[in-house]
C-alpha positions as CSV (number, residue, x, y, z in Angstrom):
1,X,-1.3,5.6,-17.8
2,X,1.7,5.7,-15.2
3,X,3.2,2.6,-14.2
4,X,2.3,1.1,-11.0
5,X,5.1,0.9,-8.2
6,X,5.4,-2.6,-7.3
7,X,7.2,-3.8,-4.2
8,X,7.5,-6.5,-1.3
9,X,6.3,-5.6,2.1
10,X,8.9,-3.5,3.7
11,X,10.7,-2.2,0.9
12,X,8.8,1.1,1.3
13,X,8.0,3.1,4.1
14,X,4.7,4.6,4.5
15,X,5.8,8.3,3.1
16,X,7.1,6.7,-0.2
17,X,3.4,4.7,-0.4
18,X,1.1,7.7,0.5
19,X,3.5,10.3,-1.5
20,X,2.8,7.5,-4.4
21,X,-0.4,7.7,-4.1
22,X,-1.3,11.3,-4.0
23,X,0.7,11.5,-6.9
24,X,-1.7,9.2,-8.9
25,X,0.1,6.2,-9.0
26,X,-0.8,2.8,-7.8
27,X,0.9,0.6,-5.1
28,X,1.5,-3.2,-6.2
29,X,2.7,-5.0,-2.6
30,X,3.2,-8.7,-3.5
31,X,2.1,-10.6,-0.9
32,X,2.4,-14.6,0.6
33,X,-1.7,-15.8,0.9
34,X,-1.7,-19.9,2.1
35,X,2.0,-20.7,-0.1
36,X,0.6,-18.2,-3.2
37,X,2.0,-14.8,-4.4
38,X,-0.9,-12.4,-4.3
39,X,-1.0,-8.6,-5.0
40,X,-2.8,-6.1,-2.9
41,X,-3.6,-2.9,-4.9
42,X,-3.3,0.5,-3.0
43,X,-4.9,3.3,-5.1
44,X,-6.2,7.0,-4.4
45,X,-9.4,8.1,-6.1
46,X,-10.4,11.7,-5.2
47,X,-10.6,11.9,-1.1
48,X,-10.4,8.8,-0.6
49,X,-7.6,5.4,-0.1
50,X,-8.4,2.4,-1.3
51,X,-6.4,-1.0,-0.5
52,X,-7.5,-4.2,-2.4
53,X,-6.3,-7.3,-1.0
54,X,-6.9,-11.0,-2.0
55,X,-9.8,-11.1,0.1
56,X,-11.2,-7.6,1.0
57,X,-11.6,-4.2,-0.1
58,X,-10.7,-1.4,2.6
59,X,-11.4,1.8,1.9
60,X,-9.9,5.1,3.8
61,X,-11.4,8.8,4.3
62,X,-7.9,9.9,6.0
63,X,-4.0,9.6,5.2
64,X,-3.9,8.7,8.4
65,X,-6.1,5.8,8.4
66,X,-4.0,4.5,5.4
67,X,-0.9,5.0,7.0
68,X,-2.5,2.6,9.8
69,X,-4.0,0.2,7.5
70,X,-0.1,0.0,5.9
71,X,2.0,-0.1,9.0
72,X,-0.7,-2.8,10.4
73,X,-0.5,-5.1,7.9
74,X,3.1,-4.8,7.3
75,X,3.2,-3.6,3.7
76,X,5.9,-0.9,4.8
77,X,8.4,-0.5,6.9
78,X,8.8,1.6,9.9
79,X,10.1,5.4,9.3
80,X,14.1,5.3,10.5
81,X,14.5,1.5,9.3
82,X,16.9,0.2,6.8
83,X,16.9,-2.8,5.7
């Protein structure tokens, strides 16, 4: 099995994520939940983008609605951003 990418929100942008992803790999972004380090999982399975955080399971027919999901929840960081 491949290694999951792990990260911290804003580390990757949403082309590294989605290019991650439709290569078969999984996304680890470590999160803050109420003081606690929590992971939210970002996998692809066939057509469609899943993203498992602490609380809720979001699935996603579209790259597009991934890329929103990401960007609105701040996992990545904007396209053109260095940090």
């Amino acid at each position: 099995m491949v290694e999951a990418i792990r990260a911290k929100p804003g580390e990757l942008t949403a082309d590294d994520v989605v290019d991650a992803l439709d290569s078969g790999r999984r996304v680890l972004i470590t999160v803050e939940v109420v003081g606690t380090e929590k992971q939210v999982a970002l996998r692809r399975r066939g057509d469609v983008y899943y993203c498992d955080t602490p609380t809720t399971l979001h699935t996603h027919d579209t790259e597009s609605g991934i890329r929103t999901c990401l960007e609105s929840q701040g996992y990545v960081r904007s396209e053109g951003s260095e940090d």
